[in-house]
C-alpha positions in Angstrom: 30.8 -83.6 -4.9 33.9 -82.4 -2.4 36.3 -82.9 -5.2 34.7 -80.2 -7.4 33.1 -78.0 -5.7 34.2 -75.2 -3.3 33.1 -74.6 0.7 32.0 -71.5 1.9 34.7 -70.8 3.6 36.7 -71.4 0.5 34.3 -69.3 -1.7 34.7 -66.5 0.9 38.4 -66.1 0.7 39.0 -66.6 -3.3 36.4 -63.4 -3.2 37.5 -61.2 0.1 34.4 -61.5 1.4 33.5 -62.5 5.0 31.4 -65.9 5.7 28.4 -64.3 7.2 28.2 -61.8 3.8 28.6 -65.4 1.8 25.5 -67.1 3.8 23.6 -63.7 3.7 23.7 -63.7 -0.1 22.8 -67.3 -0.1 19.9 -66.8 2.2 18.6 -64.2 -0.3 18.8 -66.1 -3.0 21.1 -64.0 -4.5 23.5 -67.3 -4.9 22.6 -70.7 -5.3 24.4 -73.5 -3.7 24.5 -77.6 -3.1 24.5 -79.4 0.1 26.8 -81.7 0.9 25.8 -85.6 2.4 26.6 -83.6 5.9 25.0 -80.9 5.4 27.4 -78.0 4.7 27.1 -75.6 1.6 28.7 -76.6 -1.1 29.3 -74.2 -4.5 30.9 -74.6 -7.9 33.5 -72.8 -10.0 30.9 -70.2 -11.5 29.9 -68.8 -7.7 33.2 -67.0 -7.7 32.3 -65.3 -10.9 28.9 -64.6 -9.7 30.2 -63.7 -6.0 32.8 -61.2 -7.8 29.8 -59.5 -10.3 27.8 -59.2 -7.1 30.3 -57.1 -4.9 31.5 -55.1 -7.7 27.6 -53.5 -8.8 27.2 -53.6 -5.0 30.1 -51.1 -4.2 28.5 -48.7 -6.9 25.1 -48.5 -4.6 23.0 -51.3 -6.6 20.1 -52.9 -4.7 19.6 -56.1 -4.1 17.0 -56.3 -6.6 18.8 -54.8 -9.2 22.1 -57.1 -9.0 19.1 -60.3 -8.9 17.7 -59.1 -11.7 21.1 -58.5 -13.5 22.5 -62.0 -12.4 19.0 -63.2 -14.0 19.5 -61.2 -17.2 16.3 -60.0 -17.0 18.4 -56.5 -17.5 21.9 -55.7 -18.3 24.9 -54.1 -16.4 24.3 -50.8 -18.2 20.8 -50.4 -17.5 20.9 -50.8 -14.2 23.9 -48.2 -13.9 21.2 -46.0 -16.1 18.6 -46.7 -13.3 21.1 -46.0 -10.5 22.5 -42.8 -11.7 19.2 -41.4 -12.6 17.7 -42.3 -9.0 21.1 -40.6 -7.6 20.7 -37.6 -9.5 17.4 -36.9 -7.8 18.8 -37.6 -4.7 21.5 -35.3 -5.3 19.3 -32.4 -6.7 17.5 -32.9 -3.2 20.4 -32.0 -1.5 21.4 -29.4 -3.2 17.9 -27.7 -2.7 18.7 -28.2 0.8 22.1 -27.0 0.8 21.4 -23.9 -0.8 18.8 -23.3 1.5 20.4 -24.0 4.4 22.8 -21.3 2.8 20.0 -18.7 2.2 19.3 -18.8 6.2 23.0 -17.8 7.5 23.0 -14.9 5.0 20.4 -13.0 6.6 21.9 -11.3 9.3 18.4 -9.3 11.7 16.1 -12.3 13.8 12.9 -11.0 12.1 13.8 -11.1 8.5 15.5 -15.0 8.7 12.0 -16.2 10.6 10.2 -14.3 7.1 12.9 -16.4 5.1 12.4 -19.1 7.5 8.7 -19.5 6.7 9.2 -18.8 2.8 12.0 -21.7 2.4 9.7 -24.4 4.4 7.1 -24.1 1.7 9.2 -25.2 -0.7 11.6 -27.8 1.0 12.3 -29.3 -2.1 12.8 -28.1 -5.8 10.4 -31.2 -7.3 7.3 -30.4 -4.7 7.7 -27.1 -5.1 7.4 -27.1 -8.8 4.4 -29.6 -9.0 2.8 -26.6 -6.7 3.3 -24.0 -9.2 2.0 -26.6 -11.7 -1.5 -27.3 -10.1 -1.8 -23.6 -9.6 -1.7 -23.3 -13.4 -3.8 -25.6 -14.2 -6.4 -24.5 -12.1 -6.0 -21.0 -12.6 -6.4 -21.4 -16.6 -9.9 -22.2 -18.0 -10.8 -26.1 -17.6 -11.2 -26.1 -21.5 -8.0 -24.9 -22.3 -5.8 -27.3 -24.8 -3.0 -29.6 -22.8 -0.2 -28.5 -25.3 -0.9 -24.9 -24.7 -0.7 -25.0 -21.4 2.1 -27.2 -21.7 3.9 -24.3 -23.5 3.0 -21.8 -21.2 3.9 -24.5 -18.0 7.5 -24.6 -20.1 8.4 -20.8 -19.5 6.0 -20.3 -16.7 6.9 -22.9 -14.2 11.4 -23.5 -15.1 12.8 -26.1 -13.8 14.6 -26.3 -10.2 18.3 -25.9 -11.3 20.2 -29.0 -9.9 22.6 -27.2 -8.4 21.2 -24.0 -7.2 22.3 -21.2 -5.2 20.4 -19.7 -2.5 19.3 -16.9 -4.3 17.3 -19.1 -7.0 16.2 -21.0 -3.9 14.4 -18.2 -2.5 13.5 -17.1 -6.1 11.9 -20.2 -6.3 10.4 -20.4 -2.7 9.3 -16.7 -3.8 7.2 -18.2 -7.0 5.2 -20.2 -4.6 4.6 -17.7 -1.6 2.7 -15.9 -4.8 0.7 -17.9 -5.8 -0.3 -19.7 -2.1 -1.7 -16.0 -1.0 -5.3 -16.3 -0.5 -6.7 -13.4 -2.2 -4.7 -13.8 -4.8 -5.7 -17.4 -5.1 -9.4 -16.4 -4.8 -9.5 -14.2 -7.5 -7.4 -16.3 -10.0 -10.0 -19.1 -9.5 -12.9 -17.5 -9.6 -12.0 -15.6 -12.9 -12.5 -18.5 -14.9 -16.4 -18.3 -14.4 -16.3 -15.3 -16.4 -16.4 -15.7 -20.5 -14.5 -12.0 -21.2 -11.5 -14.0 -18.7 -11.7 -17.4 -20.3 -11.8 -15.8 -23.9 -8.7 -13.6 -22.8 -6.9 -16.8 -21.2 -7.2 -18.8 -24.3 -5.6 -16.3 -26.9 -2.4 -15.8 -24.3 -1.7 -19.5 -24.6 -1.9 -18.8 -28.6 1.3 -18.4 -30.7 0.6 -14.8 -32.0 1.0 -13.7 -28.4 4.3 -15.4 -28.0 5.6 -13.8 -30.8 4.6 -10.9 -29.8 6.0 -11.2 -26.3 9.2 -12.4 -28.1 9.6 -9.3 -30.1 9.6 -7.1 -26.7 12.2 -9.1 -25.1 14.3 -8.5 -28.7 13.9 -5.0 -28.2 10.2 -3.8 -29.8 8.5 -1.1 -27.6 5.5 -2.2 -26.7 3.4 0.5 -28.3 4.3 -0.1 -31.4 3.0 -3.8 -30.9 -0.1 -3.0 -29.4 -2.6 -2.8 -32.2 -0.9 -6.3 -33.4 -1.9 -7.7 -30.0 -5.0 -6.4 -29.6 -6.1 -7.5 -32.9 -5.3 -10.9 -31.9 -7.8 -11.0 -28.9 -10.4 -9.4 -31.5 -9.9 -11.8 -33.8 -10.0 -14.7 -31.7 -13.5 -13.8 -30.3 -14.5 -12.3 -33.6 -14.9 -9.0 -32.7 -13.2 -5.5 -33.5 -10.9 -3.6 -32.0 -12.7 -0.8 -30.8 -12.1 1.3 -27.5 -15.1 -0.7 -25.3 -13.3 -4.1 -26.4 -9.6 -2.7 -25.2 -11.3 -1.7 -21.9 -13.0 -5.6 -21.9 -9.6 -7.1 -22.8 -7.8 -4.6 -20.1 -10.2 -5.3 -17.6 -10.1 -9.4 -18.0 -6.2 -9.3 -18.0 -6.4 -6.8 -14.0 -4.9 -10.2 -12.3 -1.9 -10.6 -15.0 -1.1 -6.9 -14.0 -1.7 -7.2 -10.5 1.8 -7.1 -7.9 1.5 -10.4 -7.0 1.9 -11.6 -11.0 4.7 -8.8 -11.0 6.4 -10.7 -8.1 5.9 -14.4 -10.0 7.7 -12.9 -13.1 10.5 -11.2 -11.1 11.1 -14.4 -9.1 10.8 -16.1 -12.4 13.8 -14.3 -13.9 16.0 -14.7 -11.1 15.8 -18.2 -11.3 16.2 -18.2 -15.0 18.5 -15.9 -15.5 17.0 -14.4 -18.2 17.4 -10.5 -19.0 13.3 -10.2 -19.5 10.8 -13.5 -18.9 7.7 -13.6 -21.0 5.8 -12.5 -18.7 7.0 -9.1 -17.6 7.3 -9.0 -21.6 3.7 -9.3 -21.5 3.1 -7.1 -18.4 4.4 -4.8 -21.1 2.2 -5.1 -23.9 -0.3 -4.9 -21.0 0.6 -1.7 -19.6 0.3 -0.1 -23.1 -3.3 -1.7 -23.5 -4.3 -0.4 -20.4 -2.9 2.9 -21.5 -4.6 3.1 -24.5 -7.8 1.8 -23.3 -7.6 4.6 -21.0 -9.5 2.6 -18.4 -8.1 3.8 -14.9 -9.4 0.6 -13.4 -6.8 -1.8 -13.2 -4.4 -1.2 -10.7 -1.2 -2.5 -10.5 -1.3 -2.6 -6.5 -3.0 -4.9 -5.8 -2.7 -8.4 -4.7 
C-alpha cells in the first residue's frame, strides 16, 4: 500500500497546505483516505487533484457544502459560482444600504434633525425589509378581492426596487416611503376604507389598464383636464354607471386618501428614488386634482394625513 500511495504529510506539501487543514478535510469527509497496517492515513494519486479543486473553490468563499457537493457531482463548478455570487450580491446590497446610511447621518449638520434622521433610517435598516414593508402595506391597503397581477403591476411602479448601490439620498427616500405609510392615522384610514363599496369599486379600476394609460399620457405631457372625462368615464363604466356630477363627487370622495399629504409624500419619495421626472402616482394625483375640481366638491383636502 506504501509503495503507491501518498502520506499526509506528503499529500500536504505536493498541495501547500498545512497537516492539520489535511486531517481537518479528512475529518469532514471532504476527502477520503486508507489506513495503513499502522495506522497512519494513507491517500492515492487522485487526492492531490481533489485537495487542489478543494482549495481553489475555497479561496473564492465556497462552503463546505458546496465544494462536497461539487466533488460529488451532485452540481457543477459553475453553478455553484452562480450560487455564490448571487448570495454575495445580497450581501453586498446590504452593505451598501448601510453605507449610504451611515453617509446620510454625517450630512446632517444640527443634533435635532440627525436624531429625526436617526429614527427614519432605523426603520428601514435594510433595503430588502424595508421593501417587503411597503409590500404588505399594499396588499392590505387594496381590497382583499383585488386580482394578484394587478396588484402586481401596481407593486411594480409603486414599491421600486432598493438600488444596489444607493446613495444616501435614495436611502432616506426610501426610509421616507416607509415613515408614510407606518403613520397611524394614515394607516387607519387606508384599512378601514376597504369596508366601503364606492372605495373598493374605485380601487379596482386604478389597478385597470385604462388608468395607466391615462396616467402615462400626463407624464408624456397631456394636461390633465383634457383627460379628465376619459378617466372618469372609466370609473363609470366599470361600475356601470354615468358620469354625472353626484358620481364625480362619489369617485372624488373615495379617492380623499390618494390626495391626501401623506400619499403626496409616498410619491415624492418614490421619485427620488427612481429618478423619474413624474411617477405614476403624482401623475395620478393630477388627474385627481382635476376631478376634484370639476366635481366641485370642497371636501377632500389635500392636508391631511
Amino acid at each position: 500500500m506504501d509503495d503507491v500511495t501518498m502520506s499526509i504529510g506528503e499529500l500536504a506539501r505536493r498541495c501547500g497546505v498545512p497537516v492539520r487543514t489535511v486531517r481537518f478535510y479528512c475529518d469532514e469527509g471532504v476527502l477520503q483516505s486508507l489506513r495503513s497496517a499502522g495506522g497512519h492515513r494513507r491517500f492515492d494519486a487522485s487526492a492531490v487533484e481533489r485537495l487542489t479543486l478543494v482549495r481553489r473553490l475555497r479561496a473564492l468563499g465556497l462552503g463546505l457544502r458546496a465544494v462536497v457537493e461539487v466533488l460529488a457531482g451532485e452540481r457543477s463548478v459553475a453553478e455553484a459560482a452562480a450560487q455564490e455570487r448571487a448570495a454575495l450580491d445580497v450581501s453586498l446590497a446590504a452593505l451598501a444600504w448601510r453605507r449610504a446610511s451611515l453617509r446620510a447621518l454625517e450630512g446632517v449638520a444640527s443634533t435635532e434633525e440627525r436624531a429625526a434622521r436617526l429614527e427614519l433610517l432605523a426603520a428601514a435598516s435594510d433595503g430588502a425589509t424595508a421593501r417587503s414593508t411597503l409590500e404588505g402595506f399594499w396588499r392590505l391597503a387594496f381590497a382583499p378581492t383585488v386580482v394578484a397581477d394587478d396588484l402586481g403591476m401596481f407593486l411594480a411602479v409603486g414599491v421600486p426596487r432598493p438600488p444596489t448601490d444607493p446613495s444616501p439620498e435614495q436611502v432616506v427616500a426610501y426610509a421616507g416611503m416607509v415613515g408614510v405609510v407606518s403613520e397611524p392615522v394614515l394607516r387607519e384610514r387606508a384599512f378601514r376604507r376597504r369596508r366601503a363599496d364606492a372605495v373598493a369599486a374605485y380601487q379596482h379600476t386604478v389597478l385597470r389598464g385604462e388608468i395607466g394609460v391615462l396616467c402615462d399620457a400626463v407624464r408624456a405631457g397631456a394636461r390633465p383636464a383634457g383627460l379628465l372625462d376619459a378617466y372618469v368615464r372609466v370609473h363609470a363604466s366599470a361600475r356601470g354607471e354615468k358620469d354625472t356630477p353626484s358620481f364625480r363627487r362619489e369617485l372624488a370622495g373615495a379617492a380623499a386618501l390618494d390626495r391626501s399629504a401623506g400619499m403626496r409624500r409616498y410619491w415624492r419619495h418614490v421619485r427620488s428614488v427612481t429618478g423619474e421626472h413624474l411617477t405614476v402616482g403624482e401623475a395620478h394625483f393630477l388627474l385627481l386634482d382635476a376631478l376634484d375640481g370639476s366635481a366641485g366638491s370642497g371636501a377632500v383636502s389635500t392636508t391631511t394625513s
